[in-house]
Structures are given as structure tokens and as C-alpha cells.
C-alpha positions as CSV (number, residue, x, y, z in Angstrom):
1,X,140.3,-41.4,14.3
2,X,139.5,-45.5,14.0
3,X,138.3,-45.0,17.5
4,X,135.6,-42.1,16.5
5,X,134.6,-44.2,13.9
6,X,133.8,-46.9,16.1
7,X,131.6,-44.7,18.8
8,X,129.5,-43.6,15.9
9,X,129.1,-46.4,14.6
10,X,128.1,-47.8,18.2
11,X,126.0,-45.0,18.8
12,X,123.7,-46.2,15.7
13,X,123.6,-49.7,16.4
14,X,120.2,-51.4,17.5
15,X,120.4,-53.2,20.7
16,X,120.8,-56.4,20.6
17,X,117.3,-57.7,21.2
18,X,116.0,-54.8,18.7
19,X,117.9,-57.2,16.2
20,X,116.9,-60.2,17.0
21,X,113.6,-59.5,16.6
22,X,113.9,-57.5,13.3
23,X,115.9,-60.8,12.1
24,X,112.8,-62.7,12.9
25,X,110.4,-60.1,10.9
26,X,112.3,-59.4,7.9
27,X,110.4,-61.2,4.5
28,X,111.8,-64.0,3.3
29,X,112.8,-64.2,-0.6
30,X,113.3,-67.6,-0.9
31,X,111.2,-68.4,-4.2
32,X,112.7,-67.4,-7.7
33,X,110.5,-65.2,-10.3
34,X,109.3,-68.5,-11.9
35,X,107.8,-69.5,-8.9
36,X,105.9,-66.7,-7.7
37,X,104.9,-66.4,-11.4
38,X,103.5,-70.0,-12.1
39,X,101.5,-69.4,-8.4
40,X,100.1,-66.3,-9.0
41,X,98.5,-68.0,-12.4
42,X,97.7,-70.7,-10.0
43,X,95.4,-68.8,-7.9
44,X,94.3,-66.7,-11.1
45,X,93.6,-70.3,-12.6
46,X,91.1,-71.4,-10.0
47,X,89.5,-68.2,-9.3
48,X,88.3,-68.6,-13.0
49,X,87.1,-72.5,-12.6
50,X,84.6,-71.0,-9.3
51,X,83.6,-67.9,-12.1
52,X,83.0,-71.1,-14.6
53,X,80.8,-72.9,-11.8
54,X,79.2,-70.1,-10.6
55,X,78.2,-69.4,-14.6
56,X,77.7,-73.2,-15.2
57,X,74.7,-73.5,-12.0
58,X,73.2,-70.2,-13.3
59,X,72.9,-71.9,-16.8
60,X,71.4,-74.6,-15.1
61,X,69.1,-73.2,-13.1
62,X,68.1,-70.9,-16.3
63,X,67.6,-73.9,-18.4
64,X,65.9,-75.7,-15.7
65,X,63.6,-72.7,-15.4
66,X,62.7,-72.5,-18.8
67,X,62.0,-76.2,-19.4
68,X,59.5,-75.6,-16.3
69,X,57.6,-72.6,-17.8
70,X,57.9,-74.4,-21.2
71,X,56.0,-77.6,-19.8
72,X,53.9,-75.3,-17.8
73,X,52.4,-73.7,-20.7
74,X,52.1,-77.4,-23.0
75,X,50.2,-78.4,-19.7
76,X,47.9,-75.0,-19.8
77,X,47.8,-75.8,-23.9
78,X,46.9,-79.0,-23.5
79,X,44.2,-79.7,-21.2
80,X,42.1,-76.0,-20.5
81,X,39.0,-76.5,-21.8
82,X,36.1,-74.1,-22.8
83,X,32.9,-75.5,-22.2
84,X,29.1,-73.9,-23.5
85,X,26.2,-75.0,-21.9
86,X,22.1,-74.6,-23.1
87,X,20.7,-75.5,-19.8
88,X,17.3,-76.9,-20.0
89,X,15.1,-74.2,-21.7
90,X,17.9,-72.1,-23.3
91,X,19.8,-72.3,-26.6
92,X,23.0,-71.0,-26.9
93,X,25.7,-71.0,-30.0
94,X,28.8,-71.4,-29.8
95,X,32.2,-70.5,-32.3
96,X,34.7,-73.2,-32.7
97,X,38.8,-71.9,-33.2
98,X,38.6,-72.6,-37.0
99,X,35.7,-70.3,-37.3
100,X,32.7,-73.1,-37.4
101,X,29.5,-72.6,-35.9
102,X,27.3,-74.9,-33.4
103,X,23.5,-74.3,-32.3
104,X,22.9,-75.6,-28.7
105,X,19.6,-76.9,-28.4
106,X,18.3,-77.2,-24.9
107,X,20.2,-79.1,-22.7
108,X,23.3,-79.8,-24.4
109,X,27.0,-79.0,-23.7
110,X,30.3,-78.8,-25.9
111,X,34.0,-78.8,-24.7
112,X,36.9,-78.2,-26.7
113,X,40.5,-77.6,-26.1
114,X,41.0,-73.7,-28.3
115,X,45.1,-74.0,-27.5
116,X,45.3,-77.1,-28.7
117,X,42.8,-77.5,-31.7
118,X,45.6,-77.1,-34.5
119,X,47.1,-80.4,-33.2
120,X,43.9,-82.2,-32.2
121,X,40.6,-81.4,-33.7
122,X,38.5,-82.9,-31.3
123,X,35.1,-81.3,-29.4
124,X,33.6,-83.8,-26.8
125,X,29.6,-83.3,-27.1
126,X,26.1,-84.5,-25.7
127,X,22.4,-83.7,-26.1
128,X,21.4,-81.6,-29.9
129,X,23.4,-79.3,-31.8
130,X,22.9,-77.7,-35.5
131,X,27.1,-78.1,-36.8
132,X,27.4,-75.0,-39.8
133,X,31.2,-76.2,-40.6
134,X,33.8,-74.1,-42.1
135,X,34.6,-74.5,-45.6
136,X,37.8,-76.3,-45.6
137,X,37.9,-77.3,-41.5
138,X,37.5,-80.7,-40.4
139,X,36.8,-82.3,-37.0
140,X,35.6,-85.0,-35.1
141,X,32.9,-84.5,-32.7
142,X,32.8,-87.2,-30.0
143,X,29.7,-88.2,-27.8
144,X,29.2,-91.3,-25.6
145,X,27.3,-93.1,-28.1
146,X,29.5,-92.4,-31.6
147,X,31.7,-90.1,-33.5
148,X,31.1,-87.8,-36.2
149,X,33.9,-86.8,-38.6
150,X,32.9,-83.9,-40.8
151,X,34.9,-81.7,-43.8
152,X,33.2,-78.2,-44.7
153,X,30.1,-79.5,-44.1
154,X,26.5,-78.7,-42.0
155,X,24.7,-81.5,-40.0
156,X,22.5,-82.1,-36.9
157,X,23.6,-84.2,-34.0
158,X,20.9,-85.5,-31.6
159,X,23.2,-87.6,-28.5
160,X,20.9,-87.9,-25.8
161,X,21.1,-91.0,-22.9
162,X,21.2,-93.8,-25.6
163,X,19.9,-92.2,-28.6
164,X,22.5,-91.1,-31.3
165,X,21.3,-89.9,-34.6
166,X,23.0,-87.6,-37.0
167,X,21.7,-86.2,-39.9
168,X,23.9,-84.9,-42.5
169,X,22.4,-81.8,-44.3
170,X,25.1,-79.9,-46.5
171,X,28.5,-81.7,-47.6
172,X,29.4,-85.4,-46.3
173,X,30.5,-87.1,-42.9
174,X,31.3,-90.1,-41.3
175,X,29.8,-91.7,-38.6
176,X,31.1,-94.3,-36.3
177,X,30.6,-96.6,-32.9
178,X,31.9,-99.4,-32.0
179,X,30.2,-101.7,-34.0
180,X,29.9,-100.2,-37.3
181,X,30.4,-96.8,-39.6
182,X,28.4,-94.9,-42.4
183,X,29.0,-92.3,-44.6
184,X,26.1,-89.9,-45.0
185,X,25.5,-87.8,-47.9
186,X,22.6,-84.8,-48.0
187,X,19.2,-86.1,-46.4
188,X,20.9,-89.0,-45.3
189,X,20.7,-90.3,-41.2
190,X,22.8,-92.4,-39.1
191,X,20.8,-93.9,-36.4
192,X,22.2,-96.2,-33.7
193,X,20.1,-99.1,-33.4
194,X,21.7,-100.5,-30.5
195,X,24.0,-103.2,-32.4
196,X,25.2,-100.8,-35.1
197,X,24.1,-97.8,-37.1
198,X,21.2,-97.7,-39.6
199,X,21.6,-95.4,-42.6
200,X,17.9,-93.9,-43.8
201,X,16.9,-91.7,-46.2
202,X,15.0,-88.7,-45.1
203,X,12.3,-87.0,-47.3
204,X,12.2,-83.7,-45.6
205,X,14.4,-82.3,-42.7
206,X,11.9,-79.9,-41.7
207,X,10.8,-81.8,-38.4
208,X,14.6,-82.3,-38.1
209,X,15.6,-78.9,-37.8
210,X,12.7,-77.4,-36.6
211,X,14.3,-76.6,-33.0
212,X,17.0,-74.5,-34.9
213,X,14.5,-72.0,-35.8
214,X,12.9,-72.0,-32.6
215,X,9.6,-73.9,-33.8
216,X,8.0,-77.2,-32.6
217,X,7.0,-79.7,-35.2
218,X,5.7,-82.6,-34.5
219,X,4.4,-85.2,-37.3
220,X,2.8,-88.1,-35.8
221,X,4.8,-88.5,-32.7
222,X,3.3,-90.4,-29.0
223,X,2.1,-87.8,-26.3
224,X,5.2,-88.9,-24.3
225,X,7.6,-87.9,-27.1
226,X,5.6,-84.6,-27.4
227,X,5.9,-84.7,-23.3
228,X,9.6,-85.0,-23.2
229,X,10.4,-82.6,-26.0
230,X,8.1,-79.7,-23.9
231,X,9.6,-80.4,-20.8
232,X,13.5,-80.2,-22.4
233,X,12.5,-77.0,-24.1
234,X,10.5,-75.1,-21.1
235,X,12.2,-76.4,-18.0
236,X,8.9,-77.8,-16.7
237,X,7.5,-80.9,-15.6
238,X,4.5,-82.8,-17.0
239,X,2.9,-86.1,-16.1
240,X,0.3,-87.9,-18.3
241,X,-2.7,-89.4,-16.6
242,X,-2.7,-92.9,-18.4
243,X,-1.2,-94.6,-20.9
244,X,-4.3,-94.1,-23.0
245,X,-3.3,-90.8,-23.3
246,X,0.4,-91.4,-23.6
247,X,0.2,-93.7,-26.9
248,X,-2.0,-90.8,-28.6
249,X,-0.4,-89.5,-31.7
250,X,0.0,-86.0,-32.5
251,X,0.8,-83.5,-35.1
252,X,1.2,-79.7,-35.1
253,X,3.4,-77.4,-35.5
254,X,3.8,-73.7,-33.2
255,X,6.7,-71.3,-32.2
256,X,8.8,-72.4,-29.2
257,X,8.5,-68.7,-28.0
258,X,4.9,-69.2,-26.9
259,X,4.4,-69.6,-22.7
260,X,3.9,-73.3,-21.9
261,X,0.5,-72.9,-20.7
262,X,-0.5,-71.8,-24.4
263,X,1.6,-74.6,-26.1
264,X,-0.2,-77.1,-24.0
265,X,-3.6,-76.1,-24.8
266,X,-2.9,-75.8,-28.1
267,X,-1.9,-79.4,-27.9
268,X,-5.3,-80.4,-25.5
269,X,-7.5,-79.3,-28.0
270,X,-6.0,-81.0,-31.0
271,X,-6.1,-84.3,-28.8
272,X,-9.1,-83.5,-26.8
273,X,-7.9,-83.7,-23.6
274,X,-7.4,-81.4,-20.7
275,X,-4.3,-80.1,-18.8
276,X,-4.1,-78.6,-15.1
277,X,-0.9,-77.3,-13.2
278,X,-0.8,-78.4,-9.9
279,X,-0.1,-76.4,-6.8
280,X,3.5,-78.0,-6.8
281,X,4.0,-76.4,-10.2
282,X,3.4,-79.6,-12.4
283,X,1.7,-80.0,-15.6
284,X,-1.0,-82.5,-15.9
285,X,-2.6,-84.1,-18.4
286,X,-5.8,-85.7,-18.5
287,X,-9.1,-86.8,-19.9
């Protein structure tokens, strides 16, 4: 019996190099449960920390993003400008942000920055411009030759080369350069004299603002003042003959919408002189 035991029990029994290799494969159990347990929240434990710098980065970049478009758009704010322009022989107007408006005379330009106007009230201008301000809005208009501060208030700004004159019609403003400042109430003019700024009083602003209405008024000026106020409102070029005629004075007044050729001879007769256009297209006058 013991012996039919044993040949079954041979019968079922790997070889020997079967077991020496299943020896070598069989897992190994050599860690307790506390063990594997504190490892496996090992690995959990730094699988979170990369999930925590993966999120931390993408924070990063997000705020880094942000702070870019946010810089981007105080940059755009900031510094675009919106310019008009009345070339030479045009008006134009032009509508500030608060709602005030500016007449352009011929060649003259204003620049402001709309974005940025409830933090900086500023418009940079130069050459003549009729201000109708806002009730309530204040501003400083800036030109090469002085500054104007104005509250709810209309005036006329003439800033051309090294003239600067403003004439405060409606209201009250301030007027500054670097050597001096004013305060101008109705019919009152600021006019730089080089050193500082005069303050006169002005009888009638007719002459003043006769370029807002689109009429010429002249009242006792020299032929070259006339001269230069043609050729700024027409676009044209005229040359006087001598400087007898140049230190003429005139006086007249007649619509700007008239052609050039009728304003001058309009002019010619009051002063009795003569004009001629030249082949090259420029006015001349003469005796």
C-alpha cells in the first residue's frame, strides 16, 4: 500500500529543474500590511504633489496671461490718440468724450486720448479753434506757446507759430506759459507778448469770431495780415508787389464761401489796386 502511495505520488512530482525554476518565480511576501500600506500612500502622495505642480504652472501661466492682456489694454488706454485735422482751406468740428464741442478753423489739429480722458483731461492743440464747453466738464488744452484751463465755459484759441491769444467769451478760464498766468472773464484776451501774457479788454468779438461763421472781417488790418488770413482760408498763394502795398490798411467784411478770385477783387477795389494769377497759379498783387 505505502509503496502505491509513493508511485503516485512520484508520478505527480515536477522534475527537478521544473522546481527549481518555479522556486526562483514564486512572489515574494516579505513586507507586512503596514508596509505595503504606508507605500502605496507614498506613491498616491506624490502623484498628488506632480497634480499640485501641474495646477500651480497653469495658475501661473493664467495669471501671467492676464497681467499681459491687462497691461496690454492700460497701454491701448493710455496712449491711442484720435486726432482731427482742418487742412488748409477746410473747417472741421470735432466732439470731445465729455460731450464738448471744438470748431477747427483752417489749418489747425487736435489730439486727445478718448480712453483715457476720465483720468487725464488733457487735448494737445495748434492753429484756431472756437471751444463750446460742456456745462460742468473741465479741461486743459495745451499748445506750444501756453495752456488754457477752462470749466463750462466757451472761448477762442488762436496758437499759430508764435502767436498765442485766447479770448474767453462765455464763463471763465485760465491761461498760462511759462512766464506768467491770467484769468479771463467775458470779453477779456490773453495775449502772449513774448515775455508773458497781456490781459486786454475787448469791445466787440465780432472780428474775433468772425471765421466761426464762415465770414471775413477785417477792421483796419495790413494787406499782409489780410494776405496771410486768404491764403490760410483758400489754400492759395499770394505775393504783394511792394511794401507800399503791404503796409496798406484795410477794412471789409464778405462771406468766406465766395471763390478767391471774387474775394480779391473785392479787396483791389477797396484799396485800389490790381491782382493777376500767374500761369504757376499764384496770386498777385499790384499797383
Amino acid at each position: 500500500m505505502s509503496s502505491k502511495k509513493q508511485h503516485i505520488n512520484e508520478e505527480h512530482r515536477l522534475p527537478e529543474e521544473w522546481e527549481e525554476v518555479a522556486g526562483k518565480t514564486q512572489p515574494k511576501f516579505n513586507k507586512g500590511k503596514e508596509a505595503i500600506w504606508s507605500e502605496m500612500m507614498s506613491q498616491i502622495d506624490e502623484q498628488s504633489e506632480e497634480t499640485k505642480v501641474i495646477q500651480m504652472n497653469w495658475f501661473r501661466y493664467a495669471a501671467a496671461a492676464v497681467l499681459v492682456l491687462a497691461l496690454t489694454s492700460a497701454s491701448f488706454m493710455r496712449f491711442y490718440t484720435e486726432t482731427i485735422t482742418a487742412p488748409a482751406g477746410q473747417h472741421a468740428s470735432a466732439l470731445l468724450p465729455d460731450g464738448s464741442q471744438v470748431e477747427l478753423n483752417a489749418a489747425s489739429e487736435i489730439s486727445f486720448h478718448p480712453y483715457w480722458w476720465s483720468l487725464d483731461r488733457k487735448v494737445e492743440f495748434e492753429g484756431e479753434g472756437y471751444f463750446e464747453v460742456e456745462k460742468g466738464s473741465n479741461f486743459a488744452v495745451v499748445s506750444t506757446n501756453g495752456t488754457t484751463e477752462v470749466l463750462g465755459t466757451s472761448f477762442n484759441i488762436n496758437a499759430r507759430t508764435d502767436s498765442y491769444q485766447v479770448l474767453c467769451v462765455t464763463g471763465q478760464v485760465r491761461v498760462s506759459n511759462a512766464q506768467s498766468n491770467v484769468v479771463l472773464n467775458p470779453k477779456q484776451q490773453a495775449v502772449s507778448d513774448g515775455k508773458g501774457l497781456a490781459k486786454l479788454d475787448i469791445e466787440t468779438m465780432d472780428e474775433h469770431l468772425a471765421w466761426v461763421k464762415n465770414k471775413f472781417v477785417f477792421n483796419g488790418v495790413s494787406v499782409t495780415e489780410v494776405v496771410a488770413e486768404l491764403e490760410l482760408q483758400y489754400d492759395v498763394k499770394i505775393t504783394i508787389q511792394n511794401n507800399a502795398i503791404a503796409e496798406m490798411k484795410y477794412s471789409g467784411n464778405f462771406p468766406m464761401s465766395i471763390p478767391i478770385d471774387n474775394t480779391l477783387e473785392i479787396i483791389s477795389q477797396g484799396l485800389g489796386i490790381s491782382f493777376a494769377k500767374s500761369a504757376d497759379g499764384v496770386y498777385v498783387l499790384s499797383n
